[in-house]
N, C-alpha and C positions, 0 to 999 in steps of 0.2 A: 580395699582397692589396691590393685598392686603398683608397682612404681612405671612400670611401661606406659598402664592407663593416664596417670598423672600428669607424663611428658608431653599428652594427645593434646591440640589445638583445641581450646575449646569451642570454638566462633567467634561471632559478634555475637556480643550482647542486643538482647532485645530492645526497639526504642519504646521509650515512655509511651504510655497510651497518649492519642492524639498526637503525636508527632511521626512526620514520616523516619521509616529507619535510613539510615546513613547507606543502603545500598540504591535504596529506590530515588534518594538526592543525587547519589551517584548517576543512576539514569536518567534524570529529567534532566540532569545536566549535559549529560554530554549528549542527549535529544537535542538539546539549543546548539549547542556548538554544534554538532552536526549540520544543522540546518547554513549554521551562518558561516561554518570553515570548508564543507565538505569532508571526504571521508578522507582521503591525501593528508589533506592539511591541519586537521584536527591532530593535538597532540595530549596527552596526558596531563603534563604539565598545564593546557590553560585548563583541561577538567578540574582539579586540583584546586586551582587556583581560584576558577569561578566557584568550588564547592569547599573551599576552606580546609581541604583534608592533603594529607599527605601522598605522595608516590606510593607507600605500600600500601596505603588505605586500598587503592583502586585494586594491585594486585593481590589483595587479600579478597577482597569479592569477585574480580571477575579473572583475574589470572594472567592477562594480557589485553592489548588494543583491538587484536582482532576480536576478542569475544565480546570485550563490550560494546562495540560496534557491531555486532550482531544481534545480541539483545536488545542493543538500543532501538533497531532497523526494525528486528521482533514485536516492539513494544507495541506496537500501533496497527491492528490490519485497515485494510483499504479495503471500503464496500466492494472495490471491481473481483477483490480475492473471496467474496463472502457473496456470488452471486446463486451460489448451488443453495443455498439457505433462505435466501429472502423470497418472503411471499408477494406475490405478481400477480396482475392481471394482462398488463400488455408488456408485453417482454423488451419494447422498444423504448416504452418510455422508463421500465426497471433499468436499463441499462444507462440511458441518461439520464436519470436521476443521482445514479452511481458514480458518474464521472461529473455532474457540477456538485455533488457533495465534497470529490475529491480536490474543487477547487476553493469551495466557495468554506469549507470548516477551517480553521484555522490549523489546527494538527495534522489532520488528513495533508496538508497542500502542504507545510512543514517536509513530512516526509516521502511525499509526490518528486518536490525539491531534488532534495537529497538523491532519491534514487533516478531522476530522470536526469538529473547533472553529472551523475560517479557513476556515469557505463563504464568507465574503464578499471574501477573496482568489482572486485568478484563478488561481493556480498549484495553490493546491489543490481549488479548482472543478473544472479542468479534467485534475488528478490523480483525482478520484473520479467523475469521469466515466468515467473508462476502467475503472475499478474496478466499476461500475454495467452498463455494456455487456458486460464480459468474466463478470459473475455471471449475465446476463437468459441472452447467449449457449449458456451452459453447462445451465441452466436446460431452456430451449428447448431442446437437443439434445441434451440426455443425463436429463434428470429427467419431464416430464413426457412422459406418455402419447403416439405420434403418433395414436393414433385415438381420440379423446374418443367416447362416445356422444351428448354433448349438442354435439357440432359443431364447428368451428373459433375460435370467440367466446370459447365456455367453454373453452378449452384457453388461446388467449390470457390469459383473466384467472386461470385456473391460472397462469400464468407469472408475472404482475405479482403477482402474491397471494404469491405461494413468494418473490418476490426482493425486497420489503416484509418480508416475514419474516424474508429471510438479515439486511438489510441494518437493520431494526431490534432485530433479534439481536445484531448487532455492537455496536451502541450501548449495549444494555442490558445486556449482558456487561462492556461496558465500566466502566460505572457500579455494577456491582456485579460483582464478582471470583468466579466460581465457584470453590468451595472446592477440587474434585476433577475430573476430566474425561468425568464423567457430563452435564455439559452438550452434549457431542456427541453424545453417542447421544441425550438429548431430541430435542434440534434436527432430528436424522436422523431420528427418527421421527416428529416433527411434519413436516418437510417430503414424506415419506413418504406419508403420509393426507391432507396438502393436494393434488399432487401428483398424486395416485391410482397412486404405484407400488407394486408388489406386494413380496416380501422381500426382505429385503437381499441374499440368495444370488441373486435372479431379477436378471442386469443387463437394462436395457432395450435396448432397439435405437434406434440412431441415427436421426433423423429425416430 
């Protein structure tokens, strides 16, 4: 082995089996803090602090604030971004299902949080973007009607109407906690009659 090799970082050591390693404590932690400072306010220092490790610790694994607030943000998807995946029968109620899971699980709603509070963060701007595009998409291809009788127009603002409603649904689920899990069948049947789909047994045809 020559002397150049030597000089090389070796890493972090691996943790003891059964214990998490010292990157992925790094993440759950600053997963909490996130949730409870925001992305602004969250600092290294209280990572550190709630995680017992040092200032280089952090930038030995992730390099910066911005990245582990990406990773962190990464750690978790949200059923609304996993809609092209999940198997379905009535597209209305797949999609309410997907939005009181994102209220009603504990980590799901954690990072719901986060990124429905830090629009003026780019990481979570550009998180709920993709969250926005992956609900219109689903929308548009499995929920509303392909042959509107009032046109192509009105089928479009069918769509933006229906994912205003998912997506201010989210928000106000959030805000106030449904007691029981009757808020997805609402939802499914309001977006149902926005919509213009027929019963929940009828699936629609792909567009």
């Amino acid at each position: 082995m020559d002397q150049e090799s030597d000089l090389k970082p070796a890493g972090p050591a691996p943790a003891p089996r059964g214990r998490p390693s010292r990157r992925s404590m790094l993440l759950s932690t600053a997963i909490r803090v996130l949730q409870e400072r925001g992305i602004r306010n969250m600092t290294l220092e209280e990572v550190c602090a709630a995680s017992g490790v040092s200032r280089g610790a952090v930038y030995w694994h992730f390099r910066s604030k911005e990245r582990l607030v990406e990773e962190s943000l990464a750690a978790t998807t949200l059923p609304l971004e996993q809609l092209r995946q999940q198997a379905w029968e009535d597209p209305c109620t797949t999609l309410a299902r997907a939005v009181m899971a994102c209220v009603t699980q504990e980590r799901l709603r954690g990072l719901c949080v986060t990124l429905l509070f830090n629009a003026s963060e780019a990481a979570a701007r550009a998180r709920m973007a993709r969250v926005r595009v992956a609900v219109t998409w689903f929308l548009a291809r499995h929920c509303v009607a392909r042959r509107d009788v009032l046109g192509r127009v009105a089928r479009r603002h069918r769509v933006q109407l229906a994912h205003a409603m998912v997506m201010g649904s989210l928000i106000e689920f959030m805000a106030f906690m449904p007691r029981d899990i009757a808020g997805e069948h609402a939802l499914a049947q309001a977006l149902r009659r926005l919509v213009g789909a027929g019963p929940a047994q009828e699936r629609l045809q792909p567009v």
